[in-house]
Backbone bond lengths (Angstrom), bond angles and torsions (degrees), N, CA, C in turn:
res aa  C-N    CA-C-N  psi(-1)  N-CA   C-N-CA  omega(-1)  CA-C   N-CA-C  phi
1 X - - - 1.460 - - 1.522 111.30 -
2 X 1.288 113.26 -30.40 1.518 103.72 -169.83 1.112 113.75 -98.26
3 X 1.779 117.18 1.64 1.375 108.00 147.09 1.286 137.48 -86.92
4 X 1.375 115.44 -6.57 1.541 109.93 160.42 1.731 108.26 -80.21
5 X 1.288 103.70 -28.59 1.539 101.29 170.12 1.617 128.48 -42.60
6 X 1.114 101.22 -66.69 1.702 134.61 179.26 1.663 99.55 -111.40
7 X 1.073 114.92 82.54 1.728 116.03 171.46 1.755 106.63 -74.57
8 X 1.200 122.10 47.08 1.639 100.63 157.94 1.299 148.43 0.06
9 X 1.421 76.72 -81.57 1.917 107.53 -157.91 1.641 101.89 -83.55
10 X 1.501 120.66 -9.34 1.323 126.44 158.84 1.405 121.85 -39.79
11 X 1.643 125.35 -33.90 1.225 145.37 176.80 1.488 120.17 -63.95
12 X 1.589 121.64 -17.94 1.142 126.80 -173.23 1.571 112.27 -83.56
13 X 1.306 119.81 143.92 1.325 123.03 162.41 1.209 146.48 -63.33
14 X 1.775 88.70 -54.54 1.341 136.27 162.60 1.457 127.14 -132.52
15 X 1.240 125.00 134.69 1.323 130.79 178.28 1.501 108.13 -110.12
16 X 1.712 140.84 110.17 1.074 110.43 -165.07 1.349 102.25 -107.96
17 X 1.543 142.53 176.60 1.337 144.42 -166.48 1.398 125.44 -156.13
18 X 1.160 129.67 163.25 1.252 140.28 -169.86 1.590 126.08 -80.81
19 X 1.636 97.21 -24.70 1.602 99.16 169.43 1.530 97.94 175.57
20 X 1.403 126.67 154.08 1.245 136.49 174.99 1.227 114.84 -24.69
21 X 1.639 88.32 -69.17 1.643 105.81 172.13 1.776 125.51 -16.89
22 X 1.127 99.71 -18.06 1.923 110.12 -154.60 1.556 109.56 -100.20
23 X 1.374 98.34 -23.35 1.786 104.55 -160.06 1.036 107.86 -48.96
24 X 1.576 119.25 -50.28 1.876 121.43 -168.44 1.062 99.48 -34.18
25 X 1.358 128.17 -73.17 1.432 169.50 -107.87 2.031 83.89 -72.14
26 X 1.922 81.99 -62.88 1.676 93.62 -156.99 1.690 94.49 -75.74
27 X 1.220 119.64 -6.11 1.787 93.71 -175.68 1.510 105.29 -108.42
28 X 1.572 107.28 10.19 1.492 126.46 170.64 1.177 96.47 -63.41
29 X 1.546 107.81 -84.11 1.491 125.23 -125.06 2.321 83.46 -100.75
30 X 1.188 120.49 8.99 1.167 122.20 173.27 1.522 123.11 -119.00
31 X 1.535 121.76 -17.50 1.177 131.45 163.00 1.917 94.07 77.76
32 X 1.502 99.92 65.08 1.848 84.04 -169.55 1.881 73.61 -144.24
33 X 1.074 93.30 119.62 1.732 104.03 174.79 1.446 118.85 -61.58
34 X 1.206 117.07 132.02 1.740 128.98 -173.89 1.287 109.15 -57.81
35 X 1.406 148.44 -56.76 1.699 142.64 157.29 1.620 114.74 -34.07
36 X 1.451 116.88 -17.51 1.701 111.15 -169.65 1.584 110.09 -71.27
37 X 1.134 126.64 -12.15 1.409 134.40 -178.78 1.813 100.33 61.77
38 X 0.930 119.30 31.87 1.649 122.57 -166.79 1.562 91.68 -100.47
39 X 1.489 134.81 -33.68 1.046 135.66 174.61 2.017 119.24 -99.14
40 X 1.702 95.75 103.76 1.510 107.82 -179.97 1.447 121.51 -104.30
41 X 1.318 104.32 132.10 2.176 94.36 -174.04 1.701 82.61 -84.59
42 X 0.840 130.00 108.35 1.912 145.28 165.76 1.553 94.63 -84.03
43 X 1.253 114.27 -30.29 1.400 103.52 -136.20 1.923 112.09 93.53
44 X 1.411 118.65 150.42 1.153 140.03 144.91 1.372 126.65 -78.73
45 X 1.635 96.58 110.75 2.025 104.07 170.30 1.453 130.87 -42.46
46 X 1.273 112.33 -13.29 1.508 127.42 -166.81 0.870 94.54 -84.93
47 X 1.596 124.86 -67.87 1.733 142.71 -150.16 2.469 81.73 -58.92
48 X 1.032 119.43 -42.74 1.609 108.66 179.59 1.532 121.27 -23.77
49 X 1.265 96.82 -58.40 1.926 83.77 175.18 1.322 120.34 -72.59
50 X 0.939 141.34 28.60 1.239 151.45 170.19 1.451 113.93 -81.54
51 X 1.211 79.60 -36.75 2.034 95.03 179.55 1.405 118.25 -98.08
52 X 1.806 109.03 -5.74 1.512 108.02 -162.45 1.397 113.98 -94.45
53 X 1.690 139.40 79.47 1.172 141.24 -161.07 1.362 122.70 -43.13
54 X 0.950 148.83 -29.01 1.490 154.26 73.78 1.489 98.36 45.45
55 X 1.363 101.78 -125.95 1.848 100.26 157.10 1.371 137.36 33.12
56 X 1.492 88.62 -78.76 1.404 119.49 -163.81 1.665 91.61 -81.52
57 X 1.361 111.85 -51.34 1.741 107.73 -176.45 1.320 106.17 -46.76
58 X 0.950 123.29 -47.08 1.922 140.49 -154.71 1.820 101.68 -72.38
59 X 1.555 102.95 -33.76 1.422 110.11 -167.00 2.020 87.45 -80.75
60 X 1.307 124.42 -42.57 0.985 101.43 177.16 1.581 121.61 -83.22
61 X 0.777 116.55 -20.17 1.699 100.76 -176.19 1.950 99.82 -83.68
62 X 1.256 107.47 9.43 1.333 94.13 -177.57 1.907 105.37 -100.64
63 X 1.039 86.81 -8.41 1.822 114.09 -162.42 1.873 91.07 -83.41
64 X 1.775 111.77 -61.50 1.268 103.92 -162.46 1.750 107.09 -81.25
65 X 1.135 114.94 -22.12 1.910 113.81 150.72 1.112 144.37 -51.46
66 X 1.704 104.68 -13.27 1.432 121.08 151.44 1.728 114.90 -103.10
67 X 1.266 103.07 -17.65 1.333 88.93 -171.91 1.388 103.54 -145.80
68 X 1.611 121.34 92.88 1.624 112.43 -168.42 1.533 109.99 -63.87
69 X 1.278 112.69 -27.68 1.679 100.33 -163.15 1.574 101.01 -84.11
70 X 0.835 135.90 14.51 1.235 150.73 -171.46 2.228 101.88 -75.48
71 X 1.477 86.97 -49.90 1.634 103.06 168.86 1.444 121.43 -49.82
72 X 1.411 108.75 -23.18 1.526 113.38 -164.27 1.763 113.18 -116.04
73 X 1.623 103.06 3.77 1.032 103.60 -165.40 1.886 110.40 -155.49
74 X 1.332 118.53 143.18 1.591 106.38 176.18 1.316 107.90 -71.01
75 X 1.667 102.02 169.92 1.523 134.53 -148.02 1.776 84.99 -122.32
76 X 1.924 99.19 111.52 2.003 87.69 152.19 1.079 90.20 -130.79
77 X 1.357 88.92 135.09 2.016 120.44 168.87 1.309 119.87 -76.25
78 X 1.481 94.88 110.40 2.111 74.90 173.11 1.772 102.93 -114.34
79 X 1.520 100.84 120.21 1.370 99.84 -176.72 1.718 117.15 -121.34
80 X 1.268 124.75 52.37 1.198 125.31 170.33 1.366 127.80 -59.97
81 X 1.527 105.83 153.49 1.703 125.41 -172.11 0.988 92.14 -87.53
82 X 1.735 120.58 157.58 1.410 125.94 -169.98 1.334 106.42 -90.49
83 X 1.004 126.51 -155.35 1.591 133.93 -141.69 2.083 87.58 -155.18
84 X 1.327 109.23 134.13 1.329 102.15 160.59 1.550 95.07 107.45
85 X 2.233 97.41 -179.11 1.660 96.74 158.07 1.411 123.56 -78.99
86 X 1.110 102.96 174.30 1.286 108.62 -179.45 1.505 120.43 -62.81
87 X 1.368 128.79 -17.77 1.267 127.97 -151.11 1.906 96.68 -138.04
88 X 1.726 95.83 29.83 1.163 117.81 -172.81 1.413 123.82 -170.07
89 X 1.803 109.73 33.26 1.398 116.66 -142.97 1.480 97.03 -88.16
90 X 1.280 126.48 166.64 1.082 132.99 -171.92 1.578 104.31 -145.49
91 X 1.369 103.88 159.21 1.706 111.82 178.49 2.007 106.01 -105.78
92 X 1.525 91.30 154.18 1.692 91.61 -172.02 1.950 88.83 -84.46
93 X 1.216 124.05 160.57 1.415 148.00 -150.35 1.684 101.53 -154.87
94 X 1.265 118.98 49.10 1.216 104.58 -170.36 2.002 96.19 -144.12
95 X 1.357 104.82 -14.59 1.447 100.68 -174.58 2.136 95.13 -65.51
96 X 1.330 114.48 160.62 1.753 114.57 161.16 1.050 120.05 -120.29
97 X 1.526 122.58 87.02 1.202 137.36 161.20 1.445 117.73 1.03
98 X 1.987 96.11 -68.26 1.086 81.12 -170.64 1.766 135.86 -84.72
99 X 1.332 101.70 1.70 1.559 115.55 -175.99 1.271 86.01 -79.82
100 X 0.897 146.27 1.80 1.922 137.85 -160.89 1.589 95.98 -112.22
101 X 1.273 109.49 -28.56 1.574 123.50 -170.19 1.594 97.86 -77.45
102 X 1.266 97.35 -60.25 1.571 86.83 -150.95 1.974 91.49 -96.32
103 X 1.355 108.12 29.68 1.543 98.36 154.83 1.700 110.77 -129.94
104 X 1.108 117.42 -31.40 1.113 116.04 154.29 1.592 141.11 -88.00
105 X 1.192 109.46 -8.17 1.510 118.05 -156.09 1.784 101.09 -63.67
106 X 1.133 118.49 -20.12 1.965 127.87 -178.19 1.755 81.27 -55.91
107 X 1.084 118.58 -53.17 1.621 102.96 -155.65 0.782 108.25 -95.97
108 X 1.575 135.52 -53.63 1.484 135.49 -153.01 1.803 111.77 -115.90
109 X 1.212 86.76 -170.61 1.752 101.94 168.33 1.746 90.56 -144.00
110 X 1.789 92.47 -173.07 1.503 88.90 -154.31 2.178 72.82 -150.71
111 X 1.740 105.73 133.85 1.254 103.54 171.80 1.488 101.11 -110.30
112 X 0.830 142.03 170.79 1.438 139.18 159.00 2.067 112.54 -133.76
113 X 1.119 90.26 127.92 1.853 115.24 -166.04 1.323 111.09 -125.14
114 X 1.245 109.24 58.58 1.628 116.66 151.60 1.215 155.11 -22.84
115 X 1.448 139.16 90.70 1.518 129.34 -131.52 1.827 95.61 -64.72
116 X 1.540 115.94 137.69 0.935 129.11 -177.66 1.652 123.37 -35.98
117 X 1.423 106.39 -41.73 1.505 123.77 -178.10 1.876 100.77 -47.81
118 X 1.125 116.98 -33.33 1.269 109.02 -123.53 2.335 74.80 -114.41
119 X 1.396 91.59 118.14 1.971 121.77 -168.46 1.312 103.94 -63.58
120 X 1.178 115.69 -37.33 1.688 106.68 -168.70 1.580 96.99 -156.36
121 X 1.515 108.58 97.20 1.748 105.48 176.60 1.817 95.11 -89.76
122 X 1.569 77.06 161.38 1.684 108.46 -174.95 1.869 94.47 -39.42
123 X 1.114 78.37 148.16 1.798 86.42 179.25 1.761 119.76 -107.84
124 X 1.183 136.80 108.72 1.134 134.12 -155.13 1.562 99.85 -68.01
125 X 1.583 99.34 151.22 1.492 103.54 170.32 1.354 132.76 -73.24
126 X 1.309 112.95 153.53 1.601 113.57 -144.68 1.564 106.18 -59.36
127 X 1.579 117.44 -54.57 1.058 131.76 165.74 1.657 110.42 -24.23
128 X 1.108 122.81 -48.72 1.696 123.63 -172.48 1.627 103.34 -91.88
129 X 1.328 121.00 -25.70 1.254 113.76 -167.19 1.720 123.03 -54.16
130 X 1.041 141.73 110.01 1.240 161.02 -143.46 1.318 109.79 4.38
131 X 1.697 96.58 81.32 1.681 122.64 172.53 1.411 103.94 -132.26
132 X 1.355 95.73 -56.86 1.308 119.58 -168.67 1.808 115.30 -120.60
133 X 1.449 106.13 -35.55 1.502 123.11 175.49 1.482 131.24 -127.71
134 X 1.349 109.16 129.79 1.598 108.45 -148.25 1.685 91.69 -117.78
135 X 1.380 129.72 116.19 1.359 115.65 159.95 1.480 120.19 -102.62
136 X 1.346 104.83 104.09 1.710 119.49 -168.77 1.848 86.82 -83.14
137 X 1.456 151.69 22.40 1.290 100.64 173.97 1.346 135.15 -98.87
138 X 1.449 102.44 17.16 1.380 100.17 172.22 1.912 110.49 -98.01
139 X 1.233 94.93 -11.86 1.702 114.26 -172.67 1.783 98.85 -40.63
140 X 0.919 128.63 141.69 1.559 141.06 -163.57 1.921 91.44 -110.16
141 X 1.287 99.63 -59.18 1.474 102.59 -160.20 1.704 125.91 -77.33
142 X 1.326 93.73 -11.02 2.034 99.98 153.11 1.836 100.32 -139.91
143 X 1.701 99.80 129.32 1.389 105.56 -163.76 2.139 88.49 -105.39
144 X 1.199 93.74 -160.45 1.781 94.94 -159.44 1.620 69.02 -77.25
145 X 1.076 156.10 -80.50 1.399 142.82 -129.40 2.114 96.62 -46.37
146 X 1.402 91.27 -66.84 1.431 91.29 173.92 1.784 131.72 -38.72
147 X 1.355 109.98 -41.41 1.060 114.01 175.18 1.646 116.67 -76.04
148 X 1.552 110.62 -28.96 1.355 107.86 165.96 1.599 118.54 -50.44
149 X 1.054 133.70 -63.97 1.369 150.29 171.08 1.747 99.90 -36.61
150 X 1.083 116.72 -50.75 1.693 98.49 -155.09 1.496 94.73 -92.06
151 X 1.279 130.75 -3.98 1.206 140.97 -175.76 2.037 126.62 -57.70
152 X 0.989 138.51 -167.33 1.244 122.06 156.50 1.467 108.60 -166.75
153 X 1.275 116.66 3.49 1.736 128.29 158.90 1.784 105.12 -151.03
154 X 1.628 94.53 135.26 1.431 105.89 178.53 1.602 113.46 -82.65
155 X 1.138 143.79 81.32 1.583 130.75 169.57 1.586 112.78 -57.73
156 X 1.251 141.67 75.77 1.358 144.45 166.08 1.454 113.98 -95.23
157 X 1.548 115.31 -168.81 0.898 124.85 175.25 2.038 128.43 -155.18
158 X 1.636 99.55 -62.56 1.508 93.12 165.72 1.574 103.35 -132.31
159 X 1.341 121.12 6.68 1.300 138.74 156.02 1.888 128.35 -34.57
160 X 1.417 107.19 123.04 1.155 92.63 172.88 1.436 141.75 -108.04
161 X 1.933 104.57 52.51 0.921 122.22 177.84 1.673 108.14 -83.24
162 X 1.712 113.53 -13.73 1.475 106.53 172.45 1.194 121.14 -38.71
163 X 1.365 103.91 -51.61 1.809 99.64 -159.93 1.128 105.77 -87.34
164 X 1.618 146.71 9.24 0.928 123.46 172.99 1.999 100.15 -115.22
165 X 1.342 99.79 23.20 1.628 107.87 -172.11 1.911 84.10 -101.80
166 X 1.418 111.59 -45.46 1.751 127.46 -165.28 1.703 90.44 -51.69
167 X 1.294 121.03 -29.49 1.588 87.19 171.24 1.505 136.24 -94.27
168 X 1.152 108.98 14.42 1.254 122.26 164.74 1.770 121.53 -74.82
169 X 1.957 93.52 -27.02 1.134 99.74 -169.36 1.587 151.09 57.03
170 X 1.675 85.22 38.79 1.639 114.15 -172.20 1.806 112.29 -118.16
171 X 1.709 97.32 176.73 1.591 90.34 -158.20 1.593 99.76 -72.48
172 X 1.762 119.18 141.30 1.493 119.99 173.05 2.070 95.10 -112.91
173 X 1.081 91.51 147.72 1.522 91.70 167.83 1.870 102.79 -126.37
174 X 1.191 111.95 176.97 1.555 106.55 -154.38 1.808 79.60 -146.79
175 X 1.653 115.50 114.41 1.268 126.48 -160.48 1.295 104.38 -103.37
176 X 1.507 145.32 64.85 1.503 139.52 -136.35 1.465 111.56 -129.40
177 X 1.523 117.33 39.27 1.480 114.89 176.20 1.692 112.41 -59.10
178 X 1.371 123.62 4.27 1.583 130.44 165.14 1.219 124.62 -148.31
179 X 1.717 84.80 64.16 1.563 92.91 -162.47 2.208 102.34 -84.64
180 X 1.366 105.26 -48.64 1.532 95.58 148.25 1.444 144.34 -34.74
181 X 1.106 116.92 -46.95 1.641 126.97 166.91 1.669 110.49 -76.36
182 X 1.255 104.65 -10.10 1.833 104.88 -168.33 1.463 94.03 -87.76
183 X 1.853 108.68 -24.56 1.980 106.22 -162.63 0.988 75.34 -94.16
184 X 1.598 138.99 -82.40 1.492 125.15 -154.19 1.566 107.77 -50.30
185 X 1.042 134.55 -17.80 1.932 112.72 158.78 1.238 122.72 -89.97
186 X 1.309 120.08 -6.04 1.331 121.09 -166.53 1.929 108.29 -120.80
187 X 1.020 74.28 -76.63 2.194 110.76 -173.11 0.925 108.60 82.34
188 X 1.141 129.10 154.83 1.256 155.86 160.25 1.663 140.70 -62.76
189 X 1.290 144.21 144.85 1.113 116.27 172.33 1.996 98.47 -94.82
190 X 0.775 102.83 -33.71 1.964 103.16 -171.95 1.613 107.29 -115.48
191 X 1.780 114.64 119.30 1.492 114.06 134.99 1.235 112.31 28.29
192 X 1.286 138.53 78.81 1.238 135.89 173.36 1.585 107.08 -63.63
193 X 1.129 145.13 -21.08 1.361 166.95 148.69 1.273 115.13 -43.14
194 X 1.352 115.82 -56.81 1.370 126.43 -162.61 1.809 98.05 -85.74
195 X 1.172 118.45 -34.87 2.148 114.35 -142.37 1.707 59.13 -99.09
196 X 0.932 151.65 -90.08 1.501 144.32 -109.11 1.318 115.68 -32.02
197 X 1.551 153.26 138.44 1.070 151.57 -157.40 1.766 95.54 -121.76
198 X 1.428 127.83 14.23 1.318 134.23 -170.62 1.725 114.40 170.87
199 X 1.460 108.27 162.03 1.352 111.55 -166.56 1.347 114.98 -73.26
200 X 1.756 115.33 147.68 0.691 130.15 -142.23 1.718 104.05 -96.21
201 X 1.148 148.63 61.86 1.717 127.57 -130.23 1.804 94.12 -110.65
202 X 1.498 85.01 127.13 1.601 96.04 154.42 1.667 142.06 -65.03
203 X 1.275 103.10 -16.10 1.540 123.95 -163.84 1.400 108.55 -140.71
204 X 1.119 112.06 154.65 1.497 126.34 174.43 1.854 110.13 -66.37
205 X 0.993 101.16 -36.84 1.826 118.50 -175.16 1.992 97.74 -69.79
206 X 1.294 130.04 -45.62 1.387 127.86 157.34 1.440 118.76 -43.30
207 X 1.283 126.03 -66.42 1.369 145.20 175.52 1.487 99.10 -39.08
208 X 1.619 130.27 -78.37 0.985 132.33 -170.10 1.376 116.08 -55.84
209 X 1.511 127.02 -41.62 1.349 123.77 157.29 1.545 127.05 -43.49
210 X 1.031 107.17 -52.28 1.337 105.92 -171.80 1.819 96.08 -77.04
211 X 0.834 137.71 -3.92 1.767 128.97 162.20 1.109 119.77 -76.20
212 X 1.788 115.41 -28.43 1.120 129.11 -163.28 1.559 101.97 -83.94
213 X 1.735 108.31 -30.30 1.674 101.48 166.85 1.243 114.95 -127.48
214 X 1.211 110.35 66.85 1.222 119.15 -171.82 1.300 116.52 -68.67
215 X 1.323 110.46 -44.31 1.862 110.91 -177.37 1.779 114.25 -45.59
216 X 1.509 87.20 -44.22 1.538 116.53 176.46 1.775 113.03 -38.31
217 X 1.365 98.13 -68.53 1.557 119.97 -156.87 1.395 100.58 -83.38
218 X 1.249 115.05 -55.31 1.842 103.55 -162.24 1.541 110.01 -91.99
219 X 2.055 90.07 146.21 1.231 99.04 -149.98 1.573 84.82 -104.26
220 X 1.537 133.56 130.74 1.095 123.11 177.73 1.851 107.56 -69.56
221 X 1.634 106.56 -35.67 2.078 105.16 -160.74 1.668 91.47 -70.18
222 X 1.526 132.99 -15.77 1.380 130.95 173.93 1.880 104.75 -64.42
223 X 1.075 128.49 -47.46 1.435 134.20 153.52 1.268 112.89 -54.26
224 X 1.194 120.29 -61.40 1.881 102.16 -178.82 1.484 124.24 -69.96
225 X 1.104 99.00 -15.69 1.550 87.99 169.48 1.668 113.50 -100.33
226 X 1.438 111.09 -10.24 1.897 103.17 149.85 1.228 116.20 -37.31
227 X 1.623 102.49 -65.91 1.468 133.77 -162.76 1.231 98.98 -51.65
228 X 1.904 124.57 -62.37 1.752 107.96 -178.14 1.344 113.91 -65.58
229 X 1.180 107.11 -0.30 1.986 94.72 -165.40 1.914 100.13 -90.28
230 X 1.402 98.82 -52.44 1.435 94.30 177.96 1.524 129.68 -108.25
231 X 1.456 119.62 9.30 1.572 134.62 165.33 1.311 101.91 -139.42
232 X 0.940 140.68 69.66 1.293 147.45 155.90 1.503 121.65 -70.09
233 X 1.299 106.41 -54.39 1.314 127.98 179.39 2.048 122.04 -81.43
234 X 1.688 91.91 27.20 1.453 116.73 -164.14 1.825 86.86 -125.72
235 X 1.392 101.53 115.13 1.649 98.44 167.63 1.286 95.49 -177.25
236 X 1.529 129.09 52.44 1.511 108.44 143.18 1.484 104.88 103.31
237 X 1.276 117.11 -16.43 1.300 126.18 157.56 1.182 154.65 -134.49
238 X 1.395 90.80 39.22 2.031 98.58 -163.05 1.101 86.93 -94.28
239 X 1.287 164.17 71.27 1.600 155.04 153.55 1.824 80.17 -116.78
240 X 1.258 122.45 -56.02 1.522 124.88 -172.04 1.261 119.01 -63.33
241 X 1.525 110.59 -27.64 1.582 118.55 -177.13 1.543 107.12 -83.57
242 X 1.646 117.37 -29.08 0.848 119.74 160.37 1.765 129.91 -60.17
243 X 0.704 89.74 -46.82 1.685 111.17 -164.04 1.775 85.40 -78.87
244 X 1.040 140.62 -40.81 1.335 137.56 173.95 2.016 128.55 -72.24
245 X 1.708 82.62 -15.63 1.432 98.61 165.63 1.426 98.17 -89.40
246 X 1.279 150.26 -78.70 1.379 166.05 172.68 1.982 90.80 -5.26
């Protein structure tokens, strides 16, 4: 109703997208009819550096200049969506640093990338604070795209940095101790069960297990076939496909 009310998205020319797969989605939640040809899977211009080696070099040497031990050790990202309204966003406070430290800390480090909305994320404890735990989200000079790339496990949750992490084709874990309270405030468009490209963990003690056997557990063709189903049409050149539709 409130798009015939307030017709917006009527104004667009083009809508461009990430893969076929997506259109419903956008002529759902946009009120833009499926025959209008207004909605194109081009691909997304963003998802481009992903592919640009260049890029990707720059994202790392910018990574081990802030953070030398970073060279000697893997990268887990934890990049969760906030919690709340928008104009009142909040960060989840539930990951434990320090159980992450002293079970993982031999291998990795841990960045944490806070959805932008959200004014003052949880503040890591002092003890971990850039030893073991790095909170880049106010950091200007590597943004989540950047940190995706230099990364080597995704810690998310209802965020939609997955699908643009699925083309890297690395392990994502899905951090959902409110995953009920997250649909009844939010909802979903897809099966949170079904699309997941990785396990779903209630607890910090899941998460850490499954790192601990990681070679074991994660299935990379469970990620690539995320990746073709909903970025397919993402490979390094939709700025041209775009710009050639235009």
């Amino acid at each position: 109703a409130s798009h015939k009310e307030y017709p917006i998205n009527k104004n667009y020319s083009y809508v461009t997208i990430a893969s076929p797969e997506l259109s419903w989605i956008f002529e759902e939640a946009m009120g833009i009819d499926k025959e209008s040809g207004v909605i194109v899977p081009t691909g997304v211009s963003r998802t481009d550096i992903f592919f640009d080696d260049e890029y990707i070099q720059n994202c790392y040497e910018k990574l081990y200049a802030k953070i030398p031990e970073a060279r000697k050790k893997k990268i887990i990202l934890y990049a969760p969506t906030f919690r709340g309204k928008v104009s009142q966003a909040v960060a989840p406070d539930v990951l434990d640093i320090a159980r992450f430290s002293e079970e993982l800390g031999d291998k990795y480090i841990l960045i944490c990338k806070h959805h932008q909305l959200v004014k003052e994320p949880p503040e890591i404890p002092e003890k971990y604070r850039n030893t073991f735990a790095w909170d880049m989200s106010k950091d200007d000079e590597m943004n989540i795209n950047d940190l995706m790339i230099v990364s080597d496990i995704c810690i998310s949750d209802y965020s939609s940095v997955v699908f643009e992490y699925s083309l890297m084709e690395r392990p994502m874990i899905f951090f959902v101790y409110d995953l009920e309270d997250y649909i009844d405030e939010r909802g979903l468009y897809y099966d949170f069960d079904e699309i997941t490209p990785g396990p779903l963990c209630r607890t910090n003690e899941e998460i850490i297990e499954y790192i601990q056997n990681i070679d074991e557990k994660f299935d990379r063709q469970v990620v690539i076939d995320f990746k073709n189903k909903f970025m397919c049409s993402c490979d390094g050149h939709s700025s041209e496909r775009i710009a050639a539709l235009i």
